[in-house]
N, C-alpha and C positions, 0 to 999 in steps of 0.2 A: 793233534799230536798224541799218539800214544802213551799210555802212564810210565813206561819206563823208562821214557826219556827226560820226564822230570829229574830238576834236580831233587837231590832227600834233602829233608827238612832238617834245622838244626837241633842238638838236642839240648836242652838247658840244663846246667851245671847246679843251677840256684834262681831264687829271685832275680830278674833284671838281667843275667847273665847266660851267653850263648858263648859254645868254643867254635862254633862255625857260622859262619852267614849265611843269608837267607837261600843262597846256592848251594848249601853245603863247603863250600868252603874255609878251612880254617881259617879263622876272624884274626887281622893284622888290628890290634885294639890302637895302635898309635895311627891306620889312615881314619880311626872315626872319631879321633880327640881332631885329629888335624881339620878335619871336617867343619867339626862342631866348632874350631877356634876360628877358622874363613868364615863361615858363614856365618860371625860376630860381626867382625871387619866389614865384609859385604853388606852386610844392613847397616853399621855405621854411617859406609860412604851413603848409603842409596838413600838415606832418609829423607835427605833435603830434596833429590831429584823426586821421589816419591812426594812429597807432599807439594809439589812444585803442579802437581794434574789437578790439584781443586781450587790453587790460587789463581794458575796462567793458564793460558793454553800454547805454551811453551815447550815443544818437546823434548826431552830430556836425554839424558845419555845413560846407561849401565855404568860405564867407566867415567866418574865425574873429576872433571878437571877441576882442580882446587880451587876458589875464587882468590879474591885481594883482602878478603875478611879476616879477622881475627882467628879463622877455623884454618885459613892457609898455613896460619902460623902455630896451632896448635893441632886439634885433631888433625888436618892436612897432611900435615908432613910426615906422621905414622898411618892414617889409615890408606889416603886416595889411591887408587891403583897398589896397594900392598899388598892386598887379600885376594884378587880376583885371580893373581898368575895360581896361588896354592890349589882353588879352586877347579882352574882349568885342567892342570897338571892331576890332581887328584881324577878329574872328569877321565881323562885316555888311563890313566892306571884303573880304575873302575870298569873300564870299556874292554882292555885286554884281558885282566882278569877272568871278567865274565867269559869274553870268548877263546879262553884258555880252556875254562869249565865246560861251558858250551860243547866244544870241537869233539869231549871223550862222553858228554852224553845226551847230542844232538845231531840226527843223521845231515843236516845243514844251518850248522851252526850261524854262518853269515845272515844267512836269510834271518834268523832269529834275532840278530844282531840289528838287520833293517829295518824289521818292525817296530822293536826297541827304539829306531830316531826319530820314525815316522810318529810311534805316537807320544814323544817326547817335543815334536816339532808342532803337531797338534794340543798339546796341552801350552804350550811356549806364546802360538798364535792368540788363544784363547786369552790367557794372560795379558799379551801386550794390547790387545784391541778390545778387552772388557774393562781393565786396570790401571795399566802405566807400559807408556807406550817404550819404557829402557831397558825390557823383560830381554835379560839375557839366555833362557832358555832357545829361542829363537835360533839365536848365531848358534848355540851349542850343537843342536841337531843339525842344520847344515852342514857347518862343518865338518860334524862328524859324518855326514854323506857322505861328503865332498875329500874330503880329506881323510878322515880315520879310519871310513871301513875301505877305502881303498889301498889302505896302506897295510891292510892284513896281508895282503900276498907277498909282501914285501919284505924280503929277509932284516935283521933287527940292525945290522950296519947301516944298510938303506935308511933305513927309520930313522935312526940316533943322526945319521948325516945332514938328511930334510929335516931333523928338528932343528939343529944349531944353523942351518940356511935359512929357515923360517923365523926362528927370534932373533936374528942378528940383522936381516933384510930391512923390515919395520924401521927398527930403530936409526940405523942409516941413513933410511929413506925421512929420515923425523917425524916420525909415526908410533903412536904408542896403543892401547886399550886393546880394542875387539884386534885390529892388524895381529897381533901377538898371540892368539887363540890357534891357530892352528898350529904355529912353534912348538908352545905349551902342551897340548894334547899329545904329539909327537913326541914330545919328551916324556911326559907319563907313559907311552908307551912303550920307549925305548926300556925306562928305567923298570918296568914290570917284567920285560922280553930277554934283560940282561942278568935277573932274579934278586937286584938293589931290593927292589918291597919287599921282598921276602928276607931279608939281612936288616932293615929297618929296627928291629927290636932286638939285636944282637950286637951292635959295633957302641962305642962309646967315642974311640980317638977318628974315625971318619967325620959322625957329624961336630966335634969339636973341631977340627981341624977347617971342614968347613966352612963352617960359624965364621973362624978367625978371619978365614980368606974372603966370605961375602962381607962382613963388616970391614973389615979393608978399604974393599971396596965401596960399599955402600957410604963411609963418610964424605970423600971426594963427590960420590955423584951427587950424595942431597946438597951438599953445599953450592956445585954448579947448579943445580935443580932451583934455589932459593935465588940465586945469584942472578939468573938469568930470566929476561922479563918473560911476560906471556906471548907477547908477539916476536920474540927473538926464532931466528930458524932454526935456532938447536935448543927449544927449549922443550919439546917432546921426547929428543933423544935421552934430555939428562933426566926428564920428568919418568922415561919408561926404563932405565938404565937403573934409577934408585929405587923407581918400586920394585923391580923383577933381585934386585941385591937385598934390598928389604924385605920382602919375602922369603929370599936363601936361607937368610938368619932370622927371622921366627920360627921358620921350620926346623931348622938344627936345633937351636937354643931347644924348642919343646921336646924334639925328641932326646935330648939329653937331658933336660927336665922325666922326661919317664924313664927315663933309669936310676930316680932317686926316691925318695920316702913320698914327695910330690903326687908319685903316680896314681895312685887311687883316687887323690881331690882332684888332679886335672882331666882323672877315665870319667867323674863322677859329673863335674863340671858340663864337658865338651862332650865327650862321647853319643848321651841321648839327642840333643840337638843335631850331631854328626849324621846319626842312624836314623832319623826322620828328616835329613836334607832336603828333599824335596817340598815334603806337607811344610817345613818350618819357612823356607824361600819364600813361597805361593801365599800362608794365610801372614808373612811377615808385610804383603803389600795392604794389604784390608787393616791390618792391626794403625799401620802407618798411617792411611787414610784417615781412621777415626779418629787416632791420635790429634793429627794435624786441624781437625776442624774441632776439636775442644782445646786445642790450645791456639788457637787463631794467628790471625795476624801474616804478613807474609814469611815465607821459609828466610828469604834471603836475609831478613834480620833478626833469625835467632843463632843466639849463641851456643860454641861449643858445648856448653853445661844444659840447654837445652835440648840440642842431638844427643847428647847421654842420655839423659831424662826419658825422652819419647825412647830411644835402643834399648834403653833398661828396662822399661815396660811394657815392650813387647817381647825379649828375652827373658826375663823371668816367669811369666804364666809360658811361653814354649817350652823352655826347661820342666818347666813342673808337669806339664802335661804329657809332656814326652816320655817322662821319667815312670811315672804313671803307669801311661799306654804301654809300656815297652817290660815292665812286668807281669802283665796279661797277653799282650800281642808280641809276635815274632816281629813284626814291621810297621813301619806308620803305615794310614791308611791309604796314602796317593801313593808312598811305596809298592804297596801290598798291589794295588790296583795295576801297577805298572811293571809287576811281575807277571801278574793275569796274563797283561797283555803281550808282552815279551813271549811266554812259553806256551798262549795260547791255551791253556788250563789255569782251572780255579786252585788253588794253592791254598794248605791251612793256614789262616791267621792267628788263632787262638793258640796259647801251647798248649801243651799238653800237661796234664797235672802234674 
């Protein structure tokens, strides 16, 4: 690929601060808190199934269904399936984005696009069959074969139509977790294609308004969600109904959180974690592992206060290190490597003075 099809580089304002992403794109600073706050949640739920590979050999899931524990009834009922829809959703707004950028300065943007899943799909593999066999990078690239980059020729009705056909389908059908990813993604794309992410950090009474409307809703469905046994036949509907409403409303609430004094401890908090997404995902399984064989014993009987414990100990050296890196580097390092690969040229990592 010739040089002038790269994207340019972002130019730094200050210490730790970029006004553009690594594509040159002006930087939406609320999708990399949103980022940084999933990929909390996501390690939450994943911890147990994560250390569940050096107890059993029990194969695990990404999307872990609550048990009957006392975590059902505490962590459970905020974290399980709450963070992964933000994730997804964030996944196709990240994917359009790009190939928005892409499209004005790459003579075949798609193709750059396909590269981008193939070796997203190849890091995904490596993950699930070196690590922990519930690596949801895996489903993401797929999918996004299967479903995201086909949906680029796709006028943005199309898309916003198949999305609300795809997360309303699942659930229906009493299906919740990976079923719901390609909905999700679709929607992120919809809402990038419609210019919502770009208004993100301008409206105040939408996501209020919102807020209102998913907590609404969200109190009925967790209560049928609690209500309803595990083997009842609608108990995935109510179990994927509250997390995708509970999700609605932590994504309003925070962004209307950044429209107040909040915002700089919540950029400062979430943001670095956000913008190394990947590296933080990937070394958050080996963090887990170590964790789990120095604090022994099997997963299934630790308590909520000990999923905090091990989440807070491998979130706080990421934080710090992120925080760190991203002072001196424009991108984490599996980032950086998977722009490499994406535009097919080496790309500066270091800023510039």
């Amino acid at each position: 690929m010739p040089p002038e099809t790269l994207p340019p580089t972002p130019e730094a304002t200050g210490p730790g601060h970029t006004t553009t992403t690594s594509s040159g794109r002006p930087r939406v600073a609320a999708l990399d808190v949103l980022r940084g706050f999933a990929l909390c949640g996501i390690l939450l739920a994943n911890v147990k199934p994560i250390a569940h590979m050096i107890h059993t050999t029990q194969v695990t899931r990404s999307v872990v269904v609550a048990g009957e524990d006392d975590a059902w009834l505490g962590l459970g009922l905020f974290v399980d399936q709450r963070f992964f829809p933000i994730f997804s959703v964030l996944f196709g707004v990240g994917f359009s984005l790009l190939l928005d950028f892409a499209g004005r300065h790459a003579p075949r943007p798609r193709v750059l696009l396909l590269r981008r899943l193939l070796v997203l799909l190849a890091v995904g593999l490596a993950h699930m069959f070196l690590l922990w066999r519930g690596d949801i990078l895996t489903i993401y690239a797929v999918v996004g074969l299967v479903v995201l980059l086909p949906s680029t020729w796709l006028p943005r009705r199309a898309v916003a139509g198949l999305a609300a056909v795809l997360v309303a389908t699942p659930l229906i059908l009493d299906s919740n977790g990976v079923p719901l990813v390609p909905g999700l993604f679709l929607l992120g794309s919809a809402l990038t294609r419609y210019g919502v992410i770009d208004r993100t950090e301008h409206s105040v009474r939408v996501p209020a308004a919102l807020a209102l409307l998913f907590a609404a809703g969200a109190v009925p469905a967790v209560w049928l969600q609690v209500e309803t046994e595990a083997g009842d036949p609608y108990f995935n509907t109510w179990f994927g109904l509250a997390g995708l409403l509970m999700a609605g409303v932590y994504v309003c609430v925070l962004l209307l959180l950044l429209r107040t004094p909040l915002r700089q401890a919540l950029r400062k908090v979430f943001a670095p974690l956000g913008r190394m997404a990947l590296t933080n995902y990937l070394s958050a399984t080996l963090l887990v592992l170590v964790a789990a064989r120095l604090v022994g014993s099997s997963p299934d009987g630790w308590s909520s206060a000990t999923v905090l414990l091990i989440a807070g100990a491998v979130l706080v050296p990421q934080w710090l290190v992120s925080t760190l890196w991203l002072r001196r580097y424009r991108q984490g390092p599996l980032e950086w490597l998977w722009r490499w690969a994406t535009w097919a040229h080496r790309p500066p990592l270091r800023r510039a003075p």
